[in-house]
N, C-alpha and C positions, 0 to 999 in steps of 0.2 A: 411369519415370513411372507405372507399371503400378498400383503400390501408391498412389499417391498418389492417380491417379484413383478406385482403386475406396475410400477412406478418403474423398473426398469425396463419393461416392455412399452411403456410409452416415449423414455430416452433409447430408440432405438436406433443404429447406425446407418448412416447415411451416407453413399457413396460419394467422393468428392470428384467434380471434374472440371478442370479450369483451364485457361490459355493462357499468356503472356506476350507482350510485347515490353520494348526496352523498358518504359517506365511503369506503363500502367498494368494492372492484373483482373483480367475478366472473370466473374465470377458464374457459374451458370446458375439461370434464375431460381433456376428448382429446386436447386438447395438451400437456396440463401432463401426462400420460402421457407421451406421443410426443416429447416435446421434453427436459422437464428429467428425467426418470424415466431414461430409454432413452439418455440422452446423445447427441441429436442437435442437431444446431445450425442454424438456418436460417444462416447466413455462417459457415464454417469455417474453421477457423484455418489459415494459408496454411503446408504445409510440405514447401516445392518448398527444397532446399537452395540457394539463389540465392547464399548469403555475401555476404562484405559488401565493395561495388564499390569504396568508397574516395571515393565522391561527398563533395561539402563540400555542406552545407546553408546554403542562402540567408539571410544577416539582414538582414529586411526590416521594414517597418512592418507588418506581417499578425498578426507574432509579437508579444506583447507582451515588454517587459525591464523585469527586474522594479527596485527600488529600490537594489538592489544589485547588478546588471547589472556596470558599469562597476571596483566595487568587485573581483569574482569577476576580469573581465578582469586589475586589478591584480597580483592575487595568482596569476597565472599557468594560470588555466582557458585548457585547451584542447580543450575535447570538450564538447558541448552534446550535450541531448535537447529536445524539445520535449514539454510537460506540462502538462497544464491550460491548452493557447496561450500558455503562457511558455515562453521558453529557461530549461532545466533545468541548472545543472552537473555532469557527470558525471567528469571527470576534470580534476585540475592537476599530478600529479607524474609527467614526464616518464617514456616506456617503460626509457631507458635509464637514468635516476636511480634506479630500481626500481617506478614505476608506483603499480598500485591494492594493491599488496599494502606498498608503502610507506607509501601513506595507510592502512592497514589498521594497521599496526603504529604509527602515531602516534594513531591511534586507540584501542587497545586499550593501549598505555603510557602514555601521557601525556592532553592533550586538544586536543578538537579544534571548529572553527565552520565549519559548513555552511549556506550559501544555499541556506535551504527557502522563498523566499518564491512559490515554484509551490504550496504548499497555500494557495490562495486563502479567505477566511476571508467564509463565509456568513453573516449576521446574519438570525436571526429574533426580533423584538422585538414584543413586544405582551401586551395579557395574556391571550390563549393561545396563548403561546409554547412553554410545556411541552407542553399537550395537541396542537398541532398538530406537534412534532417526536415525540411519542410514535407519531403515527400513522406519521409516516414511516419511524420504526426498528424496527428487527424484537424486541431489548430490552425491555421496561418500564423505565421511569423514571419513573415515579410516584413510588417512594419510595429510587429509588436515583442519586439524580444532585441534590443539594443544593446550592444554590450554591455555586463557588467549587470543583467540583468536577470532573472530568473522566472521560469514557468513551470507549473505541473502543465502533463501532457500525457495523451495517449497515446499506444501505437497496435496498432489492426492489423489483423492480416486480408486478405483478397475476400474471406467473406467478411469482415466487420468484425471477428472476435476479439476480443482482447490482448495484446502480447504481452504487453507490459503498462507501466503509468508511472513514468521517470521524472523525481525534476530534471528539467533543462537547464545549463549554466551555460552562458555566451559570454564563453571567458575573452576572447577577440575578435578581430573581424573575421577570422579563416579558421576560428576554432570551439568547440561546443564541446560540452561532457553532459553525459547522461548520467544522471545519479542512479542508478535501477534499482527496480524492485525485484520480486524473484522468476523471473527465466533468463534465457538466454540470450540476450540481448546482441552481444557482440558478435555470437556467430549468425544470427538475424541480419544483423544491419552485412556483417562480410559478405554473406549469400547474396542478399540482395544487390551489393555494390559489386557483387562478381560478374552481373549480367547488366546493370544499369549503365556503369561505365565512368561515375562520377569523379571528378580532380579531388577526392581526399583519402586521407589515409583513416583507419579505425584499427583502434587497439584500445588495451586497459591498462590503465595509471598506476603507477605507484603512491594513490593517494586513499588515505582511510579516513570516513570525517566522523568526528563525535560532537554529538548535540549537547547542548546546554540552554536546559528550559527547565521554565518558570518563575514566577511575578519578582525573584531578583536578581534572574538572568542577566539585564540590562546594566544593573551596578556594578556588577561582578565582571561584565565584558568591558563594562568603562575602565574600572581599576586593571585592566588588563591590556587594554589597547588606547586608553586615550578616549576625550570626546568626541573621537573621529567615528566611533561605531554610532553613536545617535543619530548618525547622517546616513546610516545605511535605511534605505526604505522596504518598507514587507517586500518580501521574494526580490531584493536589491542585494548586490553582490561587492565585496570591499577586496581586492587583491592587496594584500598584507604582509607584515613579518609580526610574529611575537617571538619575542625571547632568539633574533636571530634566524627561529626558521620559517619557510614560506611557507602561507595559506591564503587560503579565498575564506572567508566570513561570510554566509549567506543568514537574511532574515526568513528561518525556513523553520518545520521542527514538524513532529509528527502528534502532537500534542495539541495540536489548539490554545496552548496558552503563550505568554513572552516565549521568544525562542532563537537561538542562531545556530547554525551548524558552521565547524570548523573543520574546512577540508585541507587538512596537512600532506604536502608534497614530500616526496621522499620517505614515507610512514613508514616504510619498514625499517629505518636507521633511526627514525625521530621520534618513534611514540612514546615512547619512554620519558625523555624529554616534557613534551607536551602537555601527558598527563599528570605528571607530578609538579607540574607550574599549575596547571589549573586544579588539581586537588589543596595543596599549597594559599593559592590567590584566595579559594571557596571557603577557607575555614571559618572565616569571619560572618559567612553567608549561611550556614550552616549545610553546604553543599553538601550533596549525598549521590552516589552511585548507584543508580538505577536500572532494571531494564526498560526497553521499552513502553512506557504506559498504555497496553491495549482497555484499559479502562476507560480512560481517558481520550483514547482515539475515536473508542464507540461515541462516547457522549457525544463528540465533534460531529459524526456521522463518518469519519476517514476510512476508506475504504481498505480490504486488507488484500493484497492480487493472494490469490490460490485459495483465499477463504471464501471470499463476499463478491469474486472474480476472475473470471482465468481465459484461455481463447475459446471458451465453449460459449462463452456471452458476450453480449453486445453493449454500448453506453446506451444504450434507449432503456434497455433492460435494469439499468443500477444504477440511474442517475447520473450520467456523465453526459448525455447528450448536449448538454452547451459548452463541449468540447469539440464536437463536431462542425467542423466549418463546409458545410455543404455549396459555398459559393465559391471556394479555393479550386483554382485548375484542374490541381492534380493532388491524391497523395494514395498511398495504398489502402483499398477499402473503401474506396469514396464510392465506386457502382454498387455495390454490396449495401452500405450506408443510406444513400437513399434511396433504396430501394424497401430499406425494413423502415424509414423512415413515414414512405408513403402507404407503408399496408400496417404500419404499427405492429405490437408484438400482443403475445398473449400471456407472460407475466415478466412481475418486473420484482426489482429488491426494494421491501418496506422497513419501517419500523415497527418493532411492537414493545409494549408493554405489559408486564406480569409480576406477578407473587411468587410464593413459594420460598423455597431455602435458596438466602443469598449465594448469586455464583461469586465465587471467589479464587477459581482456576480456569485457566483454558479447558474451552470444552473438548473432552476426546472425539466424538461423534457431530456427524451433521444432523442435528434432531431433528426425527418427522413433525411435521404440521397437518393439521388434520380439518376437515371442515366440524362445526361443532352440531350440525342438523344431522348429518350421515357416516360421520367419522369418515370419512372418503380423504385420501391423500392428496392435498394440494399444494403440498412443497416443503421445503427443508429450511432448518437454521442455520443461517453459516456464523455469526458472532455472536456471542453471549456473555454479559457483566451485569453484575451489581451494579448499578449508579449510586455512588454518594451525592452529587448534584440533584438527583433525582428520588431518589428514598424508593429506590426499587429496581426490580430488573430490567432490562431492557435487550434488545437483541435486533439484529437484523435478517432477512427473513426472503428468501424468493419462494413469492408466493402466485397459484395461476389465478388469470383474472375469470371472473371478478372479485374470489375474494382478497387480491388485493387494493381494492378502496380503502382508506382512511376509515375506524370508527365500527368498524365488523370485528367480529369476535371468531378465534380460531382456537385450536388443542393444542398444544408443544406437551410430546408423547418425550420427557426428558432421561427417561428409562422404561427399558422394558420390563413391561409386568406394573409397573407402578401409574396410579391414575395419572393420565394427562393434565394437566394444569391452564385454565384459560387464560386467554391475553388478547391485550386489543391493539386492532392495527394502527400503526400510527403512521405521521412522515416524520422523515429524519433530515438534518441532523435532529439531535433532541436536545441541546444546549447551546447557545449562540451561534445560531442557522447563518449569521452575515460576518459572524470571526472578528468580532469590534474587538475580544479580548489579546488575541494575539497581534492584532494591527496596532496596538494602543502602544 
């Protein structure tokens, strides 16, 4: 435990002290030094190798279930996460039928529909809708987000950390939804519009969307909608009806491969509906019910918030920084931004590469990383897969510099007591770095 303590002695807390005025949030320099520059963390990420006890997690009334809860149960989920206060699907094809790497390969052959309805869907309507989500994204979209258009984006707080990384939908001119990932978004953006002052209103939708990806996603959305979906462009947006009920079609998916997500209005009276039209339409397809492919996401490099990021890190630190629009007036986090901008940080999130017994579960623990000269702790693993694309493992990895350079060689310590295993550092993504395959 030697290493562990002294690695939480170097994430040590750090007092925050800040100002405000209506729009902007001053940060004081000294910590946004101290904190996001220096990579230290006031609450550190826990990486005591505890593994995973085998506990069953409570479903209770606390958790919400989402529209297709009952739906996900049919189709045979047996592994839950909790995500946004929804139960999340994480797995349905059995260890012994071949697992996640089976969903993986129905995935990347044929296609596949995922219960995404844990990306909860933000509405900020009003007419400034635009300028009051410009503040909150670290982007401009002033002149890059049209209706009927879509963007990934981030959103920071007053020192630069992370809050979230939502698609954006500009569904009209006075009205946007945030597709979120897991915090709290909406009481975020309330707070802030409590004191900003801004003409819109912010609530969450009665909409739950579920994806439909891979390579015959596209047929499958044709014989469903018409050749009107081949006109929808990547991250392009189609306001629709199938079968009667309204949704928005977006060219989006968390997969890297063909993909659209469909965001059904009214979901909690219509998923039912929905989903047995498009189980139904897939047979021909060989559709199959999926969880989310984190396999699949790593390949991509897609980032996971709370795994690979959270408010304790910054986008300079995981690759996001060409999110950052440091010439935009104003938005939350911009003095904070470049300020780590111009002192740079002192580690960031890589890729690596290794051997050993293929991963083929979510890992329970954030695995130590170790230098391989002194065994000296320089950072933890936050995602870990088998690659089939790759014929090996792969992970991503915040690691301090320098040993985060490209082509150094580091420990992942993947149990306690059992040898460390070496790996080499890579960049990521690790499989179509420019996304020709989901753009195609």
């Amino acid at each position: 435990m030697e290493h562990i303590e002294s690695l939480e002695a170097d994430y040590n807390a750090v007092p925050i002290q800040s100002s405000a005025d209506q729009h902007l949030v001053v940060v004081d320099d000294d910590y946004s030094d101290r904190l996001l520059v220096n990579g230290q963390r006031g609450v550190p990420v826990n990486l005591r190798q505890s593994g995973d006890s085998g506990a069953r997690i409570a479903i209770s009334t606390r958790i919400r279930k989402s529209p297709y809860w009952h739906l996900s149960q049919r189709h045979g989920c047996h592994a839950y996460e909790v995500y946004n206060h929804m139960y999340h699907p994480r797995a349905y094809v059995k260890p012994e039928d071949g697992g996640l790497l089976k969903e993986y390969e129905y995935l990347t052959n044929d296609v596949t529909l995922w219960n995404v309805a844990v990306e909860r869907q933000i509405q900020i309507k009003g007419p400034d809708a635009l300028a009051f989500a410009n503040l909150l994204v670290t982007r401009d979209l002033t002149d890059k987000c049209k209706v009927n258009q879509a963007r990934y984006v981030i959103l920071c707080n007053e020192h630069g950390g992370i809050i979230n990384d939502p698609v954006l939908l500009r569904v009209a001119e006075d009205e946007i939804w945030l597709s979120i990932s897991d915090s709290d978004v909406l009481l975020w953006a309330q707070g802030i519009n409590y004191k900003a002052g801004y003409n819109v209103q912010i609530t969450e939708l009665d909409v739950a969307p579920l994806q439909i990806q891979g390579p015959k996603s596209k047929a499958l959305m044709q014989k469903l909608l018409g050749d009107g979906v081949l006109d929808i462009a990547y991250y392009g947006l189609w306001q629709t009806t199938l079968g009667g009920m309204d949704v928005i079609v977006s060219r989006t998916g968390f997969s890297a491969e063909v993909g659209y997500e469909i965001y059904l209005r009214d979901a909690t009276a219509n998923a039912d509906r929905l989903w047995n039209r498009l189980i139904d339409a897939g047979k021909e397809f060989n559709l199959q019910v999926i969880a989310s492919s984190h396999i699949r996401r790593l390949e991509a490099g897609i980032l996971s918030y709370g795994q690979d990021m959270d408010i304790e890190t910054n986008p300079f630190e995981v690759g996001l920084d060409w999110q950052v629009d440091l010439a935009k007036p104003d938005f939350i986090g911009k003095q904070a931004l470049l300020a780590i901008a111009n002192q740079g940080v002192s580690r960031r999130l890589v890729g690596l590469h290794f051997g050993g017994e293929p991963i083929t579960w979510y890992i329970p623990d954030f695995w130590q990383v170790s230098d391989t000269a002194n065994q000296r702790q320089i950072g933890y693993v936050s995602s870990a897969w088998y690659s089939p694309k790759l014929g090996c493992n792969i992970a991503l990895a915040m690691l301090n510099a320098p040993h985060d350079a490209p082509g150094g060689m580091v420990a992942i310590e993947r149990e306690q007591g059992a040898p460390p295993v070496e790996a080499k550092v890579c960049k990521f993504p690790f499989f179509d770095a420019t996304k020709k395959l989901p753009k195609s």
